[in-house]
N, C-alpha and C positions, 0 to 999 in steps of 0.2 A: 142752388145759388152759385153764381160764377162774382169771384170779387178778386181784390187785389192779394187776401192773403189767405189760408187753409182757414176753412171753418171749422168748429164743432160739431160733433159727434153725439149722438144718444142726450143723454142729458145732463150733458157737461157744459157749463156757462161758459159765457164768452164775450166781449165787446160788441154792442150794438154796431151792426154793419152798419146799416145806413148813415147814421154820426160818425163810424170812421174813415166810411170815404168820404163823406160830405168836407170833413177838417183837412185829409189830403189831398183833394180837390182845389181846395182854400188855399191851402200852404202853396199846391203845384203852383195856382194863378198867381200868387204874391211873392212868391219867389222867383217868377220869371218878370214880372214885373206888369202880370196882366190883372192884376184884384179889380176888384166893385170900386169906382172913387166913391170917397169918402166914409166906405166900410174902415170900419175899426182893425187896423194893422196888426201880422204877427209879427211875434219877433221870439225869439230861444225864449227868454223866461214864462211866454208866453205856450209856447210848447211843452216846453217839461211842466206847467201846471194842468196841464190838458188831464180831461179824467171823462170817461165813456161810461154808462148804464152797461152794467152786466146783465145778462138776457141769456135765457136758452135755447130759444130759435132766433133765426135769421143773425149767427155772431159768427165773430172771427175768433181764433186760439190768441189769446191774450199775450202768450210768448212773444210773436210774430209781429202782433201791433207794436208791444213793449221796444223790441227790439227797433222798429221801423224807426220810432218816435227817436230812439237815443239817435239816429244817422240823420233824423230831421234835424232836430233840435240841435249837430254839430253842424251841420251846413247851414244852418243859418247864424251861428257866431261865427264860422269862417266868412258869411259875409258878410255881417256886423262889422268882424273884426278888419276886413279890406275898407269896407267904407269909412272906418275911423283912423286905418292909416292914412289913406288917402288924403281925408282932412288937414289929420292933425299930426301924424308921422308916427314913426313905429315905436319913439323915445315914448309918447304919449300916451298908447296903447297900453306900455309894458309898465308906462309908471300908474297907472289906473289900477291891472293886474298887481300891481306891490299893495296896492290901497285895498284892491278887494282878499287881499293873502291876510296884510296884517289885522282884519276885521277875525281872521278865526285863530290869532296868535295867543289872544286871552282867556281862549278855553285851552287850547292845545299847550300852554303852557300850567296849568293846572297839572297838582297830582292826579292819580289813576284813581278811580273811584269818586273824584271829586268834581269832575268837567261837567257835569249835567247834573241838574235839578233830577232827585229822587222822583220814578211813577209816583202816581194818586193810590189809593189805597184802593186794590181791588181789581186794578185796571189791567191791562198790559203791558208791559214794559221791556227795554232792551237791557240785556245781560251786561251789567258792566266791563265784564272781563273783555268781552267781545269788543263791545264800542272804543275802548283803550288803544287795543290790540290796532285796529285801525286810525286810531289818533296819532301813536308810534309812528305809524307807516305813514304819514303825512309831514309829522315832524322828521322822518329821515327824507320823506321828498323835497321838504322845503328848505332843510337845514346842509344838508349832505347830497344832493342830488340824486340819492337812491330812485330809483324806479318805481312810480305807477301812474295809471290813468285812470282818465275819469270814469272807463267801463268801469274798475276794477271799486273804486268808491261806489259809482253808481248800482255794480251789483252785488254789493258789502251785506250780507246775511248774518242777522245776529239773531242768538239764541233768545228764547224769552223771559221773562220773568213777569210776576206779581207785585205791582207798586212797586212800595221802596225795596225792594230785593234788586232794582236794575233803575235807569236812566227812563228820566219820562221821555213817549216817543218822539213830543212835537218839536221840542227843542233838538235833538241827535236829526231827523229830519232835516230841520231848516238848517242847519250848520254843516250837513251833507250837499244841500243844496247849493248853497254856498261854495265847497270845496271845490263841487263839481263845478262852479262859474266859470270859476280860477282857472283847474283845470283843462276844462276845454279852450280857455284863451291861450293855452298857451301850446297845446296841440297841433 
């Protein structure tokens, strides 16, 4: 199989090829501005929800997609983000970006342990110390201008735990997601 990115090996999963180039495909046409008319439009939020059937034949190393989709999914708020200055000026932009910051101000102002709803009992869950540790680091980028980017949220690894022993996932998830918005708008 010849594709866009390294396949797997023996019997190691990986992203259905055919749905990964088919959506790079998609992205390449609609972001040069050649799409299907009246196909349904990508757009970043649109991308980073993107999710592929793992498979063991005919895949690509999931690394490789992972990584592709983060460079997608910044090129297109970089043009998001031009088409809405353009509009509506750069004050506009940046005061939208202050709108989508103070949306994670109310967790991120929370004590440590306290910012996320406890796992379910039994389930998975993210290690609190861990999810903290990086709410810090948010609070020094938003507060103090310390340094990070959205790779660095985006590829934020936290330990696990069991239910309430750690932070339920879907909430630390969607407020990740978020951060990352932010983020990249302002990249």
């Amino acid at each position: 199989m010849t594709g866009t990115f390294p396949t797997t090996t023996g019997l190691r999963r990986g992203y259905a090829a055919d749905e990964v180039d088919a959506l790079f495909a998609r992205a390449r046409a609609e972001y040069e501005g050649s799409g299907a008319p009246g196909a349904a439009t990508l757009d970043a939020a649109a991308i980073h929800r993107v999710a592929f059937p793992v498979v063991r034949r005919n895949a690509y190393e999931t690394g490789a997609v992972d990584a592709a989709l983060d460079r997608l999914e910044a090129a297109f708020v970089a043009r998001e983000r031009a088409e809405f200055v353009a509009a509506h000026g750069q004050q506009a932009w940046m005061a939208q970006l202050a709108e989508k910051a103070r949306t994670l101000y109310g967790r991120l102002g929370r004590p440590d342990g306290e910012r996320f709803a406890p796992g379910a009992r039994g389930e998975a869950s993210y290690d609190a110390d861990d999810v903290d540790a990086l709410c810090a680091r948010l609070v020094g980028y938003f507060d103090r201008g310390e340094p990070l980017t959205s790779t660095e949220v985006r590829e934020a690894r936290f330990r696990t735990r069991r239910g309430r022993d750690g932070y339920a996932v879907g909430p630390v998830d969607a407020f990740l997601t978020r951060a990352v918005e932010v983020l990249l708008g302002v990249e």
